[in-house]
C-alpha positions as CSV (number, residue, x, y, z in Angstrom):
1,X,-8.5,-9.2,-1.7
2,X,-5.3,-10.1,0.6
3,X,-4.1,-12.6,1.9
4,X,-1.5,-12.8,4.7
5,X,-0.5,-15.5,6.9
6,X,2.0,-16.6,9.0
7,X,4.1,-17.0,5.3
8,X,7.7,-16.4,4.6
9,X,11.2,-17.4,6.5
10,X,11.1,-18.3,9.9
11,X,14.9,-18.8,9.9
12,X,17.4,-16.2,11.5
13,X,18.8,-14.0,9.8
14,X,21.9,-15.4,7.6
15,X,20.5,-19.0,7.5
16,X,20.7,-21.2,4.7
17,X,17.3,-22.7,3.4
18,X,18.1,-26.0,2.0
19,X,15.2,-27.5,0.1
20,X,14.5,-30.9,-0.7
21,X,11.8,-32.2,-3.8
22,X,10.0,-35.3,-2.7
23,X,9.4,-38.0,-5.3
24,X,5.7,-37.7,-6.7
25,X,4.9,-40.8,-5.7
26,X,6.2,-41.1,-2.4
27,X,5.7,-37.7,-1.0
28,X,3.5,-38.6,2.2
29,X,6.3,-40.9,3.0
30,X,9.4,-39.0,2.5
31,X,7.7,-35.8,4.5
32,X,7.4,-38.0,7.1
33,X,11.0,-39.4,7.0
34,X,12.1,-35.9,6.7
35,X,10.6,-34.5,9.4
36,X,11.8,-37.6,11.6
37,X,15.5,-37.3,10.3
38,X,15.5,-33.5,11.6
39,X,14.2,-34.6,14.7
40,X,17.0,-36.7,15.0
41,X,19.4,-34.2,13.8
42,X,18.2,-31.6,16.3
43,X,18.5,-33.8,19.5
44,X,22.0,-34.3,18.3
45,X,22.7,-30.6,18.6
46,X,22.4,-29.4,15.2
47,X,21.5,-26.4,14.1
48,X,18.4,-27.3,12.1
49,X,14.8,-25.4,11.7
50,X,12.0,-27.4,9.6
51,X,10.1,-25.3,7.2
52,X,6.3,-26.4,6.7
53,X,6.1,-28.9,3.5
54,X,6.2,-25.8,1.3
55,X,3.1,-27.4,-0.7
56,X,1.9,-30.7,0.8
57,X,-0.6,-30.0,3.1
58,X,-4.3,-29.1,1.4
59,X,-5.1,-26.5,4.1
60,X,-2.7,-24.1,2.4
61,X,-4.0,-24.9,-0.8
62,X,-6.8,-22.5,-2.5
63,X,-10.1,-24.1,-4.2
64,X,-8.8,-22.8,-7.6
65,X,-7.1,-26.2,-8.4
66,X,-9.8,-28.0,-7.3
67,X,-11.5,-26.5,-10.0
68,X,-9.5,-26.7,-12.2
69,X,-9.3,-30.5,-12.2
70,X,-6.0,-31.2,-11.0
71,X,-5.6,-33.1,-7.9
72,X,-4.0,-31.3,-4.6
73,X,-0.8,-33.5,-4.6
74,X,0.0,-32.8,-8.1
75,X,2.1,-29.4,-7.6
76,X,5.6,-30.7,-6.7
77,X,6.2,-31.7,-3.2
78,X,8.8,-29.8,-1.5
79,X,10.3,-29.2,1.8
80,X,12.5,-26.7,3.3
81,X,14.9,-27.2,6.0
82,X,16.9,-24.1,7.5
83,X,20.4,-24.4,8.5
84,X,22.5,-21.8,10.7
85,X,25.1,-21.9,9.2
86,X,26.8,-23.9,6.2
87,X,28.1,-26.7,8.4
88,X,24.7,-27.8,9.5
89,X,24.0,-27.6,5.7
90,X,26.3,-30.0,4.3
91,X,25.4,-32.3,6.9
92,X,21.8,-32.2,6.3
93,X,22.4,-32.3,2.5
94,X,24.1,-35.7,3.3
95,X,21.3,-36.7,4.9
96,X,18.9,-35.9,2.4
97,X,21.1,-37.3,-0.6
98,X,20.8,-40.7,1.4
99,X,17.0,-40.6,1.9
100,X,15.7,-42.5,-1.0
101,X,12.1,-40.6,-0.9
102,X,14.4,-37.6,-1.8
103,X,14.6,-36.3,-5.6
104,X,17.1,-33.5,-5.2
105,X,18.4,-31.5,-2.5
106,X,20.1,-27.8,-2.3
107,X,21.1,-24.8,-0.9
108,X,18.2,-22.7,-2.3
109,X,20.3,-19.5,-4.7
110,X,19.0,-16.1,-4.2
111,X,16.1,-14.8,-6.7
112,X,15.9,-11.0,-6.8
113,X,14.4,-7.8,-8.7
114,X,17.7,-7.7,-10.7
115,X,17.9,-4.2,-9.1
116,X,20.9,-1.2,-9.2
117,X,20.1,2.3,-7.3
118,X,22.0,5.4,-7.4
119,X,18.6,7.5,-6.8
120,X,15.4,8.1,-9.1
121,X,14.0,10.3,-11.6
122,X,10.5,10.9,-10.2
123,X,7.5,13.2,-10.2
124,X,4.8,13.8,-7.8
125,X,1.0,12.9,-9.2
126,X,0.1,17.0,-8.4
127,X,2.6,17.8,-12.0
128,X,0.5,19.7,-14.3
129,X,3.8,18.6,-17.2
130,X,2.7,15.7,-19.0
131,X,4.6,12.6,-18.9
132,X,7.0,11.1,-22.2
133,X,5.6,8.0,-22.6
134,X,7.4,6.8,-25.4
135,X,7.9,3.2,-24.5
136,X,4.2,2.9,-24.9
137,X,4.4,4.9,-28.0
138,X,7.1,2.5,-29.1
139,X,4.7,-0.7,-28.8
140,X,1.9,1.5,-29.9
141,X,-0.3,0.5,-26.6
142,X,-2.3,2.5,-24.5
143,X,-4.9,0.7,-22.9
144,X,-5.3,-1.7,-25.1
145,X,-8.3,-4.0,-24.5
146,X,-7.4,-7.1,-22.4
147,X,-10.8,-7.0,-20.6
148,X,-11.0,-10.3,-18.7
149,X,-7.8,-11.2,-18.7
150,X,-6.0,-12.0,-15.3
151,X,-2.0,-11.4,-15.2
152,X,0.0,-12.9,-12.6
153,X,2.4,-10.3,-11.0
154,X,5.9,-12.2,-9.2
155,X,7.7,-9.4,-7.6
156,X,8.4,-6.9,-4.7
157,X,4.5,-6.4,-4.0
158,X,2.1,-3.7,-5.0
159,X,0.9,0.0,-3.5
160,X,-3.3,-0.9,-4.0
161,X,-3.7,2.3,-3.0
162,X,-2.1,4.3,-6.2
163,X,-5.1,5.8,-8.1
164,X,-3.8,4.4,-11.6
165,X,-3.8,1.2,-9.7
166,X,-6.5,0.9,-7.8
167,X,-8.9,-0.6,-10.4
168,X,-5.9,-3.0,-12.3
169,X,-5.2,-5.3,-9.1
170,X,-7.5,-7.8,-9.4
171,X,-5.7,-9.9,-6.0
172,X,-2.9,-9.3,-4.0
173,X,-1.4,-12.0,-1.9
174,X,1.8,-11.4,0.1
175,X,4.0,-14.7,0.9
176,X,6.7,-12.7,3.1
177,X,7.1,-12.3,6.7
178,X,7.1,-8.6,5.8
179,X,4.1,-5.8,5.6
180,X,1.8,-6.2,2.4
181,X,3.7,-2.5,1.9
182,X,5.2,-2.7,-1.3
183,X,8.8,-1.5,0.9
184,X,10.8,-1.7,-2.5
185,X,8.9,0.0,-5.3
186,X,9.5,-2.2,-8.2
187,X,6.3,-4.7,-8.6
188,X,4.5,-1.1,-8.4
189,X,6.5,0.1,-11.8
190,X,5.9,-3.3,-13.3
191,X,2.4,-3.4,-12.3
192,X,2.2,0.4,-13.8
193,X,3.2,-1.0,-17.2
194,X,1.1,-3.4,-17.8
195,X,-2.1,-2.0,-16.8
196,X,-2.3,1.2,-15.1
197,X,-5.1,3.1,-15.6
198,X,-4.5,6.7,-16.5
199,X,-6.6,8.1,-13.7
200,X,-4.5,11.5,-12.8
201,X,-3.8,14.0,-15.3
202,X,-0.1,12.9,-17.2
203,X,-0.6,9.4,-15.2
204,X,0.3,6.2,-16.7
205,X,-1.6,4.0,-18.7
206,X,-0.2,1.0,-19.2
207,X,-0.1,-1.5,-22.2
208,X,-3.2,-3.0,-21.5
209,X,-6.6,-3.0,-19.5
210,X,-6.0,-6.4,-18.1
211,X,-6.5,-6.9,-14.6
212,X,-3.4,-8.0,-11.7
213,X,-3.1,-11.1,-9.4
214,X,-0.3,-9.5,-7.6
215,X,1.7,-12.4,-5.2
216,X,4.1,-10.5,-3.4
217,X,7.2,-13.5,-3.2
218,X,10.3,-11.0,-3.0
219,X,11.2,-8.8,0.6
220,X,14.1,-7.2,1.8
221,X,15.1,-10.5,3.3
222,X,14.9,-13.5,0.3
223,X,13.1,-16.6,1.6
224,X,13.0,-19.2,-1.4
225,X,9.5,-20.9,0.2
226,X,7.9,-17.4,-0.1
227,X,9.1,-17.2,-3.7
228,X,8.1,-20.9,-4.7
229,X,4.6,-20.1,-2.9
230,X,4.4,-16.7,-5.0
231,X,5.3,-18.1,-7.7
232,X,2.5,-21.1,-7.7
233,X,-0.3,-18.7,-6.7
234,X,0.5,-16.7,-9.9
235,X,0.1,-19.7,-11.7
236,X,-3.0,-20.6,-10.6
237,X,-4.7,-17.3,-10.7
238,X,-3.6,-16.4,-14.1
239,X,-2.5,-17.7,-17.5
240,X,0.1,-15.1,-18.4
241,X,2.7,-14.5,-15.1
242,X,4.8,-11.6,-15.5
243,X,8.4,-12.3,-13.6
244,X,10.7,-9.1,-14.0
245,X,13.3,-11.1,-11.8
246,X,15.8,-13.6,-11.9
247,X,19.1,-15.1,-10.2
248,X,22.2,-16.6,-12.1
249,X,22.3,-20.1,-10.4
250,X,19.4,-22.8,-11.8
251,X,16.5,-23.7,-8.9
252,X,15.0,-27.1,-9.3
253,X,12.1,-25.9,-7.4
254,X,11.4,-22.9,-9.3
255,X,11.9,-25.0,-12.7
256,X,9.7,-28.1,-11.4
257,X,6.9,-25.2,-10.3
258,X,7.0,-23.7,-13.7
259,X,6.8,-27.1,-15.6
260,X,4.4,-28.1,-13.8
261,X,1.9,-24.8,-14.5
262,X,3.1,-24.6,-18.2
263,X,1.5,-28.0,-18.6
264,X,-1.4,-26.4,-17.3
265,X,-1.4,-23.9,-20.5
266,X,0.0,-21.0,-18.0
267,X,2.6,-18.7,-19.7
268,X,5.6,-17.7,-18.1
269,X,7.9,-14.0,-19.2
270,X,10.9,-13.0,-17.3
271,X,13.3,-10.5,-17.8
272,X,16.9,-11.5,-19.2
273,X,19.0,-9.1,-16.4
274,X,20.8,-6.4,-16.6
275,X,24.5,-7.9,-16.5
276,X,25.8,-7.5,-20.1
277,X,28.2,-5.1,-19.5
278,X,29.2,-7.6,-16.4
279,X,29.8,-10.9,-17.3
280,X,26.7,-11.6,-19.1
281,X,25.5,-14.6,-17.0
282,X,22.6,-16.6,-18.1
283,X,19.4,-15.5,-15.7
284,X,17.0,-18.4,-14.4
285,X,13.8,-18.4,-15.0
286,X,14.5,-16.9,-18.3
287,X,16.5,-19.1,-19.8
288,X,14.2,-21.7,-18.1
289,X,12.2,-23.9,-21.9
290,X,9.2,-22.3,-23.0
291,X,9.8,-18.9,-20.9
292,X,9.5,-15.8,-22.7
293,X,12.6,-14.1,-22.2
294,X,12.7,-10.5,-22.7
295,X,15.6,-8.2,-23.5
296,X,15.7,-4.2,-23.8
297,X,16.5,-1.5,-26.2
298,X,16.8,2.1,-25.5
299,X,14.9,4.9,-27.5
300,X,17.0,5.1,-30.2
301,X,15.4,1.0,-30.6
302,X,18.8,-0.3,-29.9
303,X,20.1,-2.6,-27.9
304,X,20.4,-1.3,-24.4
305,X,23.9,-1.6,-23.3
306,X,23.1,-3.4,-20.0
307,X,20.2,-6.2,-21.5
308,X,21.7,-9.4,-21.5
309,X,21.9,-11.6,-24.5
310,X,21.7,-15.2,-25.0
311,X,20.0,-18.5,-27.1
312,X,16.8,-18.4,-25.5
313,X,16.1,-14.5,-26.1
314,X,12.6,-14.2,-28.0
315,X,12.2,-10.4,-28.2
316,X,13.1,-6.8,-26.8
317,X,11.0,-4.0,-25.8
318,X,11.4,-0.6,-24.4
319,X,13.3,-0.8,-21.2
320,X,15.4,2.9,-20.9
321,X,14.1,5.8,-19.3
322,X,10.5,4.5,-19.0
323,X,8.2,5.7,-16.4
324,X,5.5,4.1,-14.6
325,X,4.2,4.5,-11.3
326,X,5.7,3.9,-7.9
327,X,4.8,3.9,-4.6
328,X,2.7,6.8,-3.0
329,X,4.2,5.8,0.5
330,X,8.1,5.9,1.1
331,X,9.7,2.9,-0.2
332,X,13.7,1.9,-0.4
333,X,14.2,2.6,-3.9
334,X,11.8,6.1,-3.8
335,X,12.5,7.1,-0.5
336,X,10.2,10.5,-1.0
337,X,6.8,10.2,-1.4
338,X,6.4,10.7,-5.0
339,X,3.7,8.7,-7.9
340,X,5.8,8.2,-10.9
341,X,9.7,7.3,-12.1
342,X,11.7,7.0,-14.8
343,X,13.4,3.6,-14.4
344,X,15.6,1.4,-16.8
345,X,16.2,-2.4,-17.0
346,X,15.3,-5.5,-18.3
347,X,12.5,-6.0,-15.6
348,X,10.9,-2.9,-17.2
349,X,11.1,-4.3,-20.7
350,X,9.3,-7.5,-19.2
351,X,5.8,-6.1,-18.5
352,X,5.6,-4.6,-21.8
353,X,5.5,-8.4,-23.4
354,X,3.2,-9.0,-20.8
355,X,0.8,-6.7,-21.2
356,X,0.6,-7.1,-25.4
357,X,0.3,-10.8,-24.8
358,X,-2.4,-10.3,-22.6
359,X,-4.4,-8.1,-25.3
360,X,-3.8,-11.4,-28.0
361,X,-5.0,-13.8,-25.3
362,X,-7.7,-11.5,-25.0
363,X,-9.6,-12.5,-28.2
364,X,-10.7,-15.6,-27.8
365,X,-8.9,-17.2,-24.5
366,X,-7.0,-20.2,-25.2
367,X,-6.4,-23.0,-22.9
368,X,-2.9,-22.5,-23.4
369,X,-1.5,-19.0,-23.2
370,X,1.8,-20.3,-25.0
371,X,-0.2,-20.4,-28.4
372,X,0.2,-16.5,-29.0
373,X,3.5,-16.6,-28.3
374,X,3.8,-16.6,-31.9
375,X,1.2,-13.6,-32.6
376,X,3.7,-11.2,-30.4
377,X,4.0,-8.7,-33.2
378,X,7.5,-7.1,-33.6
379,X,9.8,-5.3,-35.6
380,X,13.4,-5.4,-36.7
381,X,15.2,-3.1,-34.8
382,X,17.9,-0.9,-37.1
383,X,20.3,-2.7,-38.8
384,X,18.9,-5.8,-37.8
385,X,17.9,-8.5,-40.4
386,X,16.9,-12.0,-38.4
387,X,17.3,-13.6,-35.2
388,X,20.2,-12.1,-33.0
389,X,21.2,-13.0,-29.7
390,X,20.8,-9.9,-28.3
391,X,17.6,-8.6,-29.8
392,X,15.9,-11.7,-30.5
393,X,13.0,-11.7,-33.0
394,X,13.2,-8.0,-32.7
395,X,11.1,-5.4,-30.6
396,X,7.6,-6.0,-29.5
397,X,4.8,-3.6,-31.4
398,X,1.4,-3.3,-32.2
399,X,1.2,-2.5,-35.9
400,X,0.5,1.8,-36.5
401,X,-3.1,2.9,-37.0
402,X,-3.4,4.0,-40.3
403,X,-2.1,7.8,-40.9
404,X,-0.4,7.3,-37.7
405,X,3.5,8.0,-38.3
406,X,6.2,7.1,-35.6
407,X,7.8,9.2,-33.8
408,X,11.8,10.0,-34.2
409,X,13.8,8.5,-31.4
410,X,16.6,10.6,-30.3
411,X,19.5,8.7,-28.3
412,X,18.7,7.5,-24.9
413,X,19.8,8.8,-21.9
414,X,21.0,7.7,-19.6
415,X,18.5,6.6,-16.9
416,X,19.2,7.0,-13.3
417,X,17.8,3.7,-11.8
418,X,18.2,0.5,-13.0
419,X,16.2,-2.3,-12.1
């Protein structure tokens, strides 16, 4: 299934999207006080666009909350208001700030894949050489069974048409202005880890046999309404949303979104980022209460010198050198027509926890996914001997099968795309 629709920015390029969240109570009333305020704004000259109420209106909304119980209005109420340039935004965040129907107002900060190219290590689906898969090794997962299970997908999009994919997509909504093309290649990897299949010979099979609601939120052009819109359809198509993405500036939006759904027993993992070596900023949603926030280690079950670290870090997982599949049309990160690649970062890590958390929601379903946070089964990486700020509780794994021994890790190389 896909959905398209007139989604996504309708601003020029290089405008500013400044959102404002309605009070709950009020939101009717502040839309409309909104929308007459821009009016006014407009016939004075101003460069101002109105976005659609991001959420508001019921025709955009699908049956599933409905079913779910929860009334239409109860998603927060949110509006989006482009500016040209950051003139018109101050003034209509002056505005806003003295509109009493008005909760907070922003400049909307930039979410992205967390992605670094310099080229790919990557292998065509024809390659009689088997694959190294030794990050699913690592967690000791291959396939695992997560049969019923629906996992939310946040990211870049998805190529349906991958045969290790084909049967793991269970939805795939795109929120862009863009193609439903996956154009960058990464929800493909992620998508790969979690659940691909295994069809071709030396193909990937992921960590689990869960099935994808894929909502494409992230293009080559960032629109924060797509994103929010993503981001809720995840949420109400699955209990366990997988978000190998993040952005160093805190979103009201994206936190009130996420709120909102974990009180709806949805669980939420994102990927810590790959800025250690760089500053080490804190990365939003991860460090957002009651996310999962996921770190990596190398092969050698170290720390991986580019995972950042922090308080809210709950575990690592393999995140160097691990290959999944890609795109089988040209994309901007694989520009070749090629099945697999060896990628690195902490947005690989991510889908790992997602998929093992998927397999322990699997047995018996509960309302609320958070409840086997605490059955993620880990291991102390070396040296380690508690909690650490960098690796967390320690590195997600499935206990051995009996007889089975673990394989020596040699030291990691070093990958040639990070993401």
């Amino acid at each position: 299934m896909v959905a398209a629709g007139p989604y996504g920015s309708r601003f020029p390029e290089g405008a500013f999207e400044v959102i404002a969240i309605l009070h709950p109570t009020d939101g009717r009333r502040s839309a409309s006080s909104l929308s007459s305020l821009v009016a006014n704004m407009r016939a004075e000259g101003r460069a101002i666009e109105v976005f659609e109420d991001a959420f508001a209106s019921s025709r955009r909304m699908s049956g599933s909350m409905s079913s779910m119980g929860a009334p239409l209005d109860s998603w927060p109420q949110i509006l989006a208001v482009g500016a040209a340039d950051w003139v018109a935004a101050g003034d209509l965040l002056g505005e806003m700030k003295r509109d009493r129907s008005v909760q907070h107002c922003y400049v909307a900060p930039p979410r992205s894949v967390l992605s670094r190219t310099s080229g790919a290590t990557a292998r065509r689906a024809s390659s009689v050489k088997p694959i190294t898969h030794w990050g699913m090794d690592c967690v000791n997962a291959h396939g695992q069974d997560a049969k019923g299970v629906l996992v939310g997908v946040v990211d870049s999009g998805v190529d349906r048409s991958h045969p290790d994919l084909k049967e793991a997509v269970f939805s795939y909504q795109n929120f862009t202005a863009e193609s439903d093309k996956d154009n960058d290649g990464h929800g493909t990897h992620v998508c790969g880890i979690i659940a691909g299949r295994g069809v071709w010979p030396g193909g990937m099979k992921g960590v689990s046999n869960a099935r994808l609601v894929v909502c494409k939120g992230l293009g080559e052009r960032y629109s924060a309404t797509a994103y929010y819109r993503a981001l809720r359809a995840a949420a109400e198509g699955a209990k366990i949303v997988n978000l190998s993405l993040g952005g160093t500036v805190f979103d009201q939006a994206e936190h009130d979104i996420i709120v909102n759904a974990q009180g709806r027993g949805v669980l939420f993992i994102a990927a810590m980022g790959n800025d250690y070596d760089g500053g080490n900023e804190t990365n939003y949603p991860a460090a957002l209460r009651g996310v999962v926030a996921v770190g990596a280690i190398g092969e050698d079950l170290t720390h991986a010198e580019f995972s950042n670290s922090g308080d809210h870090i709950a575990v690592v997982a393999p995140g160097v050198e691990i290959w999944s599949t890609i795109p089988t049309h040209k994309s901007n990160i694989f520009p070749k027509q090629k099945n697999y690649a060896a990628c690195k970062g902490t947005s690989m890590a991510t889908p790992f926890v997602s998929g093992v958390t998927a397999v322990l929601y699997a047995k018996d379903q509960p309302a609320d996914a958070s409840t086997v946070v605490e059955q993620i089964p880990v291991q102390f990486c070396p040296g380690q001997t508690g909690w650490t700020d960098a690796l967390g509780r320690g590195f997600v794994s499935f206990p051995a099968q009996e007889g089975a021994k673990r394989q020596p890790r040699r030291k990691a190389k070093k990958a040639e795309l990070d993401l």
